[in-house]
C-alpha positions in Angstrom: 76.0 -0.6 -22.6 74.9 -3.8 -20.6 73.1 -2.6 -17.7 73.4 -5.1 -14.7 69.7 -5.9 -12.9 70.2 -6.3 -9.3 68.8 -10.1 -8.1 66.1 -9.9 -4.9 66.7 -12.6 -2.6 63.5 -15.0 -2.6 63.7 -14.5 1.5 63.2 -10.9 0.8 59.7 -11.6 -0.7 57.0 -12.2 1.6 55.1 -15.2 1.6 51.7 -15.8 1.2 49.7 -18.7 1.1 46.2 -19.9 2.0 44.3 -16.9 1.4 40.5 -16.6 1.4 38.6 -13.4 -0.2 34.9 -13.2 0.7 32.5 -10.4 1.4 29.2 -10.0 3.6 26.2 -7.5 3.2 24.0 -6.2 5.7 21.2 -4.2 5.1 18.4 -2.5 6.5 14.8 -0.9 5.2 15.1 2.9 6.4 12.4 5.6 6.4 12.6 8.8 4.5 12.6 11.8 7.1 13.2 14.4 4.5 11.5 16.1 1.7 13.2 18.3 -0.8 10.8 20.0 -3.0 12.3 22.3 -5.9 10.0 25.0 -6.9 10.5 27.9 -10.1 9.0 30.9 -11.3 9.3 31.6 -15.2 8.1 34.5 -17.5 8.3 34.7 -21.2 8.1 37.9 -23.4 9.9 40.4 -25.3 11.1 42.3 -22.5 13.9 40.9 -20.5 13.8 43.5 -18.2 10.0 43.1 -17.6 10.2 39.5 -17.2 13.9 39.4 -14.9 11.7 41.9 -12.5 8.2 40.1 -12.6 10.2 36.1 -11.5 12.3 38.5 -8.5 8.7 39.5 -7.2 7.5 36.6 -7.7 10.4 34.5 -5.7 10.8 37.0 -3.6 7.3 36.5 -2.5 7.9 32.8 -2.3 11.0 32.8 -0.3 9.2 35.7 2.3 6.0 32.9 2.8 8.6 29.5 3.3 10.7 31.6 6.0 7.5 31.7 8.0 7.5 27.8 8.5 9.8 26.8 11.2 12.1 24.0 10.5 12.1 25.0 6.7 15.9 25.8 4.6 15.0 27.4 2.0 17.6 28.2 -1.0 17.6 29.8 -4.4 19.0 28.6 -7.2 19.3 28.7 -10.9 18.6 32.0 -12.3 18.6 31.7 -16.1 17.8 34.1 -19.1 17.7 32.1 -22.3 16.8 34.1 -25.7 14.2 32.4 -27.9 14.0 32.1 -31.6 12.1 31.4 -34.3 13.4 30.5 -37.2 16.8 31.9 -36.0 15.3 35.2 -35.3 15.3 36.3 -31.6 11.6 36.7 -31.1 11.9 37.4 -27.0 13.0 36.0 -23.7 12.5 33.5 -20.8 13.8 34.2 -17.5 13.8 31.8 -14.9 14.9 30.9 -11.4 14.4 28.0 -8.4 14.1 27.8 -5.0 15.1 24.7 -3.0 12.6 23.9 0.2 14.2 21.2 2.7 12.3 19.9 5.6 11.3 16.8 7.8 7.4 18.0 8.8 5.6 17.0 5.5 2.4 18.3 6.6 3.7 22.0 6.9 5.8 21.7 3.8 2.2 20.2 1.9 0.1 23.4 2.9 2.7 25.7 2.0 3.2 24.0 -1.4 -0.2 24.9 -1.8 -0.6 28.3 -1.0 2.9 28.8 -3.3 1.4 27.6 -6.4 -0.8 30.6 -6.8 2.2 32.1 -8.6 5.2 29.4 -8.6 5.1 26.1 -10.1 6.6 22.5 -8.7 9.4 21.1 -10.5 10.3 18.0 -8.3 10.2 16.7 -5.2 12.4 14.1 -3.5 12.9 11.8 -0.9 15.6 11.1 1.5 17.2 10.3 4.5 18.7 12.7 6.6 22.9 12.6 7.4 21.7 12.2 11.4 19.8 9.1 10.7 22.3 7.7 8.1 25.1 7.9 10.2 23.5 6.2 12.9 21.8 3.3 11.1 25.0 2.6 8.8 27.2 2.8 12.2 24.9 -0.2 13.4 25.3 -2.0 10.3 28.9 -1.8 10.1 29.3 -3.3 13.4 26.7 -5.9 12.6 28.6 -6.8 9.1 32.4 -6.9 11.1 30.6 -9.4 13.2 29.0 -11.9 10.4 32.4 -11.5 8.2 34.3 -12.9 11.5 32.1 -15.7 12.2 32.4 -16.7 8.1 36.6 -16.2 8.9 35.9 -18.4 11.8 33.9 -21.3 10.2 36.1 -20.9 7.0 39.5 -21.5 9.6 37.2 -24.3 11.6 36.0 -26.1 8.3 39.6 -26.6 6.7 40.7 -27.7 10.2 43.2 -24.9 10.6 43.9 -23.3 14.2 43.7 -19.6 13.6 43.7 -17.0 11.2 44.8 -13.4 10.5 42.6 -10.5 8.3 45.1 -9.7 5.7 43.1 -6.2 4.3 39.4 -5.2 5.2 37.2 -2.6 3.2 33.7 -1.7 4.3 31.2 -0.1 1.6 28.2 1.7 2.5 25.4 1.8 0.2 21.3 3.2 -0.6 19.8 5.3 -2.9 17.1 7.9 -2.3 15.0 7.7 -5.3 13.5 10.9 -6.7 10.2 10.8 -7.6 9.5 13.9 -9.9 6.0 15.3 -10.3 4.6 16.3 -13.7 5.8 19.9 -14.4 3.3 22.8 -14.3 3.0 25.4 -16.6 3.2 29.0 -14.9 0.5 30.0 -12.7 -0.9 33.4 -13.0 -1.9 35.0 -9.9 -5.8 35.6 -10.9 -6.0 31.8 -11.3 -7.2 29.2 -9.1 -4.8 27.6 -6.7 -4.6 24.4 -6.7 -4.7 21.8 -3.6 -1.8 20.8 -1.7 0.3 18.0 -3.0 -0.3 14.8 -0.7 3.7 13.6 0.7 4.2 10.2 1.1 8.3 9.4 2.0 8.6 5.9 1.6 11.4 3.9 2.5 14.8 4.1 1.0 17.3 0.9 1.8 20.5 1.1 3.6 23.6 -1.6 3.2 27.0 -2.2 3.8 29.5 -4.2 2.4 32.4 -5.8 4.4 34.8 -7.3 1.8 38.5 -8.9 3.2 41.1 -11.5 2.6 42.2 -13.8 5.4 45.3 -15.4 5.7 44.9 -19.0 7.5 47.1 -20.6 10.3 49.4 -23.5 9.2 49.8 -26.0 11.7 
């Protein structure tokens, strides 16, 4: 069977012609208002049981103390009971869990990160900027990187003489990482041991960009 393929009038096709891709980045240093801290209680033994009810009391007790800090979310997490072996026999248990503490104040956070250690242990703590202060920054740079792509769109159209031009298709990227910086972990406190000092908070700065990548189309004369 000789299938027929239907021609497509050349008029059909759009044309295109002159075309120009370039991008332009704008970016901005931003201040860290928020500190994440991840915080875990863990028990090993032959009871399962034992341990599973000593890491409740012992988060439980955490979570009670961070709900008396204003301005603090505070989330569990993980709960995990992993079997342990020796030599592939089961010689006992680990049961774990983590709490999530979110906040902007550093200082309250520092002196209740002390206090907590008497029986929890610090896992991580991070950096980052908040959604609010995002969105408002990267709103500023958008309009800031719109601005600088038109004036390259002019100065392209101006430098090969051409009267005018059109934007053909326009993304916009937005950009920044929060780095985490992890503390060493900490072996399990036990309560009759000393506490140690707070951890000292220092946010940093994290950097915020975005991207304006388009194609114009320039004016023939």
């Amino acid at each position: 069977m000789i299938m027929a393929i239907p021609s497509i009038s050349i008029a059909q096709q759009p044309l295109t012609y002159d075309r120009v891709n370039f991008s332009v980045s704008v970016k901005e240093e931003v201040e860290n208002d928020t500190v994440t801290a991840i915080l875990y209680a863990q028990r090993e033994g032959s009871e399962a049981s034992a341990l599973a009810d000593k890491v409740n009391k012992d988060i439980t007790w955490a979570v009670g103390l961070a709900k008396e800090v204003p301005a603090l979310k505070v989330q569990t997490k993980d709960y995990h009971t992993i079997p342990v072996y020796s030599k592939q026999t089961l010689t006992g248990w680990r049961v774990r869990q983590s709490i999530s503490l979110e906040t902007q104040d550093t200082t309250a956070l520092s002196e209740l990160l002390g206090q907590l250690q008497q029986r929890v242990a610090i896992q991580s703590i991070s950096y980052s900027i908040s959604p609010e202060r995002r969105q408002t920054v990267e709103k500023q740079l958008i309009s800031e990187a719109l601005s600088r792509f038109k004036e390259r769109a002019e100065m392209v159209t101006g430098q090969l003489n051409r009267p005018d031009f059109r934007i053909v298709n326009l993304d916009i990227n937005t950009g920044g990482e929060s780095p985490v910086r992890p503390m060493a972990r900490a072996s399990m406190m036990m309560a009759a041991e000393a506490s140690p000092g707070p951890p000292t908070l220092e946010t940093g700065t994290d950097i915020l960009s975005v991207t304006v990548h388009g194609t114009i189309e320039l004016q023939v004369r």
